[in-house]
C-alpha positions in Angstrom: 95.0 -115.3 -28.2 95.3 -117.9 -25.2 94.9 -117.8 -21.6 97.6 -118.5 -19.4 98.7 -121.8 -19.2 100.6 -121.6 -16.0 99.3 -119.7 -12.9 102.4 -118.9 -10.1 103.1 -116.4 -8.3 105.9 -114.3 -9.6 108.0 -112.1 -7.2 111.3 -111.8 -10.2 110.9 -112.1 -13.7 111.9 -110.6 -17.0 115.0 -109.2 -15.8 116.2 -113.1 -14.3 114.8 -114.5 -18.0 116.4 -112.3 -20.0 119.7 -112.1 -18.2 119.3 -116.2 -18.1 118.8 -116.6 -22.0 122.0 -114.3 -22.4 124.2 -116.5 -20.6 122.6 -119.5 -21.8 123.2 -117.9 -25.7 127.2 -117.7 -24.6 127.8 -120.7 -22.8 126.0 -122.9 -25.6 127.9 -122.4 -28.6 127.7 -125.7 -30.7 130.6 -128.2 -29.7 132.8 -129.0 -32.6 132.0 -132.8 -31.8 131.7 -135.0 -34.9 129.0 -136.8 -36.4 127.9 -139.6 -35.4 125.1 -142.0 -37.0 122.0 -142.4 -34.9 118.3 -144.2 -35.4 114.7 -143.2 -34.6 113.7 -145.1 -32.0 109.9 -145.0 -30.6 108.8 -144.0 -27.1 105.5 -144.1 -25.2 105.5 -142.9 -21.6 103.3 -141.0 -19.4 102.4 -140.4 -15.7 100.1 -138.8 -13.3 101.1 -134.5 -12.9 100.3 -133.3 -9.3 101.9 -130.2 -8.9 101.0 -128.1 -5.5 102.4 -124.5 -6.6 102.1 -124.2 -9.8 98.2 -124.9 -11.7 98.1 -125.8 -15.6 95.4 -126.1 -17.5 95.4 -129.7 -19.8 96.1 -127.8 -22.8 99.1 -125.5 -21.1 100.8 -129.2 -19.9 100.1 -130.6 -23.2 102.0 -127.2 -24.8 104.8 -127.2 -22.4 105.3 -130.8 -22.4 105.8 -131.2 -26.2 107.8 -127.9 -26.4 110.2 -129.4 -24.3 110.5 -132.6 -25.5 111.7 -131.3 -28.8 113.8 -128.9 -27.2 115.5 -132.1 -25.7 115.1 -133.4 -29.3 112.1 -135.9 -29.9 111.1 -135.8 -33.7 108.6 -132.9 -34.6 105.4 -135.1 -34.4 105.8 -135.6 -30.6 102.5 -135.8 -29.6 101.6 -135.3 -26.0 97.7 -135.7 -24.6 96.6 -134.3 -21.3 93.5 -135.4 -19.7 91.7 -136.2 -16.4 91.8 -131.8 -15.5 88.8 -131.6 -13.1 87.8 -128.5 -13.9 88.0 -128.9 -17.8 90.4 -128.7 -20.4 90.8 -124.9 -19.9 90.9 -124.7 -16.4 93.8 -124.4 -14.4 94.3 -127.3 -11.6 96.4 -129.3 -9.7 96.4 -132.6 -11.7 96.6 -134.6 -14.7 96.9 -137.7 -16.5 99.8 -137.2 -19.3 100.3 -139.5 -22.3 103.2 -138.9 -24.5 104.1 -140.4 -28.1 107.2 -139.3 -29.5 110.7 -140.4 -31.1 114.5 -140.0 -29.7 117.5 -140.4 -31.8 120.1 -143.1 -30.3 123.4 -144.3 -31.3 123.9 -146.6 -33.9 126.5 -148.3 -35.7 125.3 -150.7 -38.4 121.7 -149.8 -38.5 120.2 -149.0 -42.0 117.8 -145.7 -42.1 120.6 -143.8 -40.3 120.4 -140.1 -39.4 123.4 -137.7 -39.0 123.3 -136.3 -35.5 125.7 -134.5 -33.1 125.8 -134.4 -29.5 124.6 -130.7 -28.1 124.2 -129.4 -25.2 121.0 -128.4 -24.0 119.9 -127.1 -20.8 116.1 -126.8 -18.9 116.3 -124.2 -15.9 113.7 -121.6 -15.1 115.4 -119.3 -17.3 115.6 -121.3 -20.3 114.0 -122.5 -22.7 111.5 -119.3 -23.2 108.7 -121.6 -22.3 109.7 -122.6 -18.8 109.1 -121.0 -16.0 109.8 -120.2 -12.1 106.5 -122.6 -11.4 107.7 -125.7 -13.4 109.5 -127.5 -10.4 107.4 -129.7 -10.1 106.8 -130.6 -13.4 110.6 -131.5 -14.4 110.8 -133.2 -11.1 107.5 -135.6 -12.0 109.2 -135.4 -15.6 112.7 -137.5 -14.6 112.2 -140.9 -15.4 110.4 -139.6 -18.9 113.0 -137.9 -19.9 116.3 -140.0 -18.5 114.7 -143.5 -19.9 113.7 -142.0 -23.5 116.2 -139.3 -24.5 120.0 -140.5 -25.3 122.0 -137.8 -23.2 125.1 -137.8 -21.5 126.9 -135.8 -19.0 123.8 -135.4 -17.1 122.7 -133.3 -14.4 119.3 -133.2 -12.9 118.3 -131.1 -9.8 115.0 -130.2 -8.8 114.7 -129.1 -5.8 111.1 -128.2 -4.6 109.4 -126.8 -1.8 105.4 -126.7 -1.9 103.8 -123.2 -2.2 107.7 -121.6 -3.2 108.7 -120.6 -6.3 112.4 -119.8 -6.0 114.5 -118.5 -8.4 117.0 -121.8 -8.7 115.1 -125.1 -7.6 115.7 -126.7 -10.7 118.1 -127.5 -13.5 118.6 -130.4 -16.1 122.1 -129.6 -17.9 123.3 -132.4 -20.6 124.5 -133.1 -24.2 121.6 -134.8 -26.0 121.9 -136.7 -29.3 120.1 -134.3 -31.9 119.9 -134.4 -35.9 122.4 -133.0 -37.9 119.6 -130.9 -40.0 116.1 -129.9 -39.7 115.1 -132.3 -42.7 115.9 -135.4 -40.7 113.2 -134.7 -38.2 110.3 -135.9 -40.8 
């Protein structure tokens, strides 16, 4: 089993997570948009993570990183690499250097090699996905220009509103419609 990847202080949980994944359920039904053809393009991006409330280890930011891109819908072999943790790999600190390797879907017209795709809505909040978390603040706010310069969305909105040492229960929130594959065997 592994070790926590994310070390916050909690004051309210489950009952916020589970009401948030509820109403996340309803208000995400899929659109009835129609198809539209899209291409694979290639992305390489990465930063410097300094978060002051919330400590990952490498392997934790390398976990939640890749779990959300997909969520956001980079291709399956996303591949995001952590290093530069000064206490190790498996121990939890404030910083890291973070590499990621992944494909988007964008709009195409007269490409060849398209892929059927659909805009969807997807949302990142505390709440939702499972994977995030009170503590990630921080970590979606360093995250902005990776995700609005790489992902093909629309009808964005990105807060993240973070106060050092506070984990509160609604200091962030990316809402959009992102361009995602019709069926699981486009992702290769």
């Amino acid at each position: 089993m592994r070790s926590s990847k994310r070390i916050v202080g909690i004051s309210i949980g489950a009952l916020f997570s589970l009401a948030g994944a509820v109403l996340y359920a309803a208000e995400s039904a899929p659109i009835s948009a129609p198809a539209v053809k899209a291409v694979w393009q290639h992305h390489t991006a990465g930063f410097n993570y300094y978060g002051i409330t919330a400590l990952y280890t490498c392997d934790g930011l390398e976990t939640n990183m890749r779990a959300l891109l997909l969520h956001l819908g980079a291709r399956k072999d996303a591949k995001v690499t952590a290093r530069g943790c000064p206490g190790g790999f498996d121990a939890p600190s404030r910083n890291a250097i973070l590499e990621t390797d992944f494909y988007t879907l964008a709009p195409a017209d007269d490409a060849q090699d398209t892929v059927p795709a659909k805009w969807m809505p997807v949302e990142v909040s505390a709440t939702h996905p499972s994977f995030m978390g009170r503590g990630d603040c921080e970590l979606i706010d360093e995250m902005k220009d990776l995700i609005l310069k790489n992902f093909s969305l629309r009808n964005v909105s990105y807060r993240a509103d973070c106060t050092p040492h506070e984990v509160n229960i609604n200091d962030f929130a990316v809402k959009a419609e992102a361009l995602k594959p019709l069926d699981a065997g486009s992702k290769k």
